[in-house]
C-alpha positions in Angstrom: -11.8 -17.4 0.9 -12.7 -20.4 1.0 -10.4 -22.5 3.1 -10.3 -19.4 5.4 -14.1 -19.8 6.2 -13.9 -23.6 6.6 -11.4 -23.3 9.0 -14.0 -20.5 10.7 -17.1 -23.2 10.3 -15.3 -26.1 11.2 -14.1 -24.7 14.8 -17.3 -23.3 15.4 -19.0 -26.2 14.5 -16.7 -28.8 15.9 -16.8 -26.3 19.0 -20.5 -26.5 19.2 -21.0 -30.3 18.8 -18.5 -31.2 21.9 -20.4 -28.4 23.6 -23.3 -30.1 23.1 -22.4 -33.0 25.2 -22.9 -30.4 28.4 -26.3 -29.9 27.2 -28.5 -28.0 24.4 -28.4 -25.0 26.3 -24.7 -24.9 26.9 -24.2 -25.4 22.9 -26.9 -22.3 22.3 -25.2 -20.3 24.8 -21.8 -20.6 22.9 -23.6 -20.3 19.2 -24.7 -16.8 20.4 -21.3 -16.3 22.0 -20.0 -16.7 18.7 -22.5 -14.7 16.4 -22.1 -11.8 18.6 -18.3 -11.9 18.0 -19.1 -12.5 14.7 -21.4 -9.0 15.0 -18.8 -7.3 16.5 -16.7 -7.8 13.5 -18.3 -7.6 10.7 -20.0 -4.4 12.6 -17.5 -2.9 14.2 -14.1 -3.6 11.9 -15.1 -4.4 8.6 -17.4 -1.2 8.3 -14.0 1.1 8.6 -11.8 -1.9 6.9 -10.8 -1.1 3.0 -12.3 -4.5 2.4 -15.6 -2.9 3.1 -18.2 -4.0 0.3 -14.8 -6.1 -1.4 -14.2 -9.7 -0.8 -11.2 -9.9 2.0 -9.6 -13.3 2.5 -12.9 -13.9 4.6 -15.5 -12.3 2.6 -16.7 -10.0 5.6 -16.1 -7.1 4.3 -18.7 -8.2 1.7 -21.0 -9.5 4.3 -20.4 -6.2 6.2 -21.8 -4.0 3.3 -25.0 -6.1 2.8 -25.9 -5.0 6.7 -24.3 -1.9 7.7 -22.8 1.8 6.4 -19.9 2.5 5.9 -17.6 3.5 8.2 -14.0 5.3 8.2 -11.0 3.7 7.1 -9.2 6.1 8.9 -10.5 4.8 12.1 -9.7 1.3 11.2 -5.7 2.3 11.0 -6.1 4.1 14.3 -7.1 1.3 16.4 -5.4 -0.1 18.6 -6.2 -3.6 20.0 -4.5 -5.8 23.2 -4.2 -9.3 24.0 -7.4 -8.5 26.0 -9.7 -7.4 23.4 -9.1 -10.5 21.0 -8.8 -12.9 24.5 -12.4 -13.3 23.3 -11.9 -14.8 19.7 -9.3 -17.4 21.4 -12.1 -18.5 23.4 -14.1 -19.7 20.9 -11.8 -22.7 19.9 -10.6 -22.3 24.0 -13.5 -23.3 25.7 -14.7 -26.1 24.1 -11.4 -27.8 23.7 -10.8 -27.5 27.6 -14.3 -28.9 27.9 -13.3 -31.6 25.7 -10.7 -33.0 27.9 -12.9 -32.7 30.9 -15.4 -34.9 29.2 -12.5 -37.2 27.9 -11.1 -37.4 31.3 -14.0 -38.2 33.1 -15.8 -40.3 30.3 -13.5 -41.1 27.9 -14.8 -41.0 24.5 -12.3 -42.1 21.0 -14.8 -39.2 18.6 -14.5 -36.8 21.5 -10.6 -37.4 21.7 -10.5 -36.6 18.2 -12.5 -33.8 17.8 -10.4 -31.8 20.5 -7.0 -32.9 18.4 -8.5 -31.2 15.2 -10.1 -28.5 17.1 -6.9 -27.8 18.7 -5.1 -27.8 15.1 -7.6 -25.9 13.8 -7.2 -23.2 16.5 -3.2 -23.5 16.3 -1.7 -24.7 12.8 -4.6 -23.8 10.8 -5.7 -20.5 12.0 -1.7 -19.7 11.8 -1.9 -21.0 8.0 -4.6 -18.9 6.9 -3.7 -15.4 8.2 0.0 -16.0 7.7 -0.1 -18.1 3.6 -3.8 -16.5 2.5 -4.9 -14.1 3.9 -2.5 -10.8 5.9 0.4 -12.1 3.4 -1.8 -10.5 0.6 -3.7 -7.9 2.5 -3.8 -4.2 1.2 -5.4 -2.7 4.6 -2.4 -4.4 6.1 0.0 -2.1 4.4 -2.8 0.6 5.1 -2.5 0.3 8.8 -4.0 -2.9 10.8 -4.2 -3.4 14.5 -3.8 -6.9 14.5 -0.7 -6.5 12.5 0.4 -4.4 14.9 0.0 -6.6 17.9 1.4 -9.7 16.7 4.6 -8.0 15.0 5.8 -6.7 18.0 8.7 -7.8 19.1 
């Protein structure tokens, strides 16, 4: 759980910081981009997820009890999710990476540079290491029925 939530943290916050460099506004404006994501999952999945009030690989379905009912696992099987409806989570590491390069481009910075290569493995390599080693590998709602699953076992 924990590796999986460092990876989390360090894309927001690595996201955040080259944000920054637009402006304070610009790096609020993506901080609330990503708690509302963050609210729609923990509100909207992990209250139907089995993990509900249990630690996941992410701990969210712990989180999720402390704030909200509840919900139906049943639903949580059910769902079916697109490309389009997680296009939103991509965005998160998206965004500020291809503001990143503008900035590098433009005004070439060596901790800017940097940033966007660990951002980017963060996004890529790590995000692929923890769903794939620690965390859907092991996971019982996966066998249960899981959207995600789903969407990136098709073939």
């Amino acid at each position: 759980m924990l590796f999986s939530n460092l990876v989390t943290l360090a894309t927001y916050f690595i996201g955040a910081y080259i944000i920054y460099q637009a402006g304070l506004v610009w790096m609020l404006v993506y901080l609330i981009y990503v708690l509302v994501l963050e609210f729609r999952l923990v509100h909207g999945h992990c209250t139907n997820c089995y993990y509900y009030g249990k630690y996941c690989a992410f701990g969210r379905g712990k989180l999720s009890s402390l704030f909200f009912k509840k919900g139906n696992p049943k639903k949580f099987a059910c769902m079916q999710i697109t490309w389009r409806d997680i296009a939103p989570d991509f965005l998160v590491g998206v965004i500020p990476m291809v503001i990143g390069i503008v900035f590098i481009v433009y005004d070439f910075s060596w901790l800017i540079l940097v940033l966007v290569i660990i951002l980017f493995l963060l996004i890529s390599f790590g995000s692929a290491f923890v769903r794939g080693t620690l965390a859907c590998k092991y996971c019982r709602q996966r066998e249960l029925g899981c959207p995600a699953e789903r969407l990136f076992a098709k073939k």
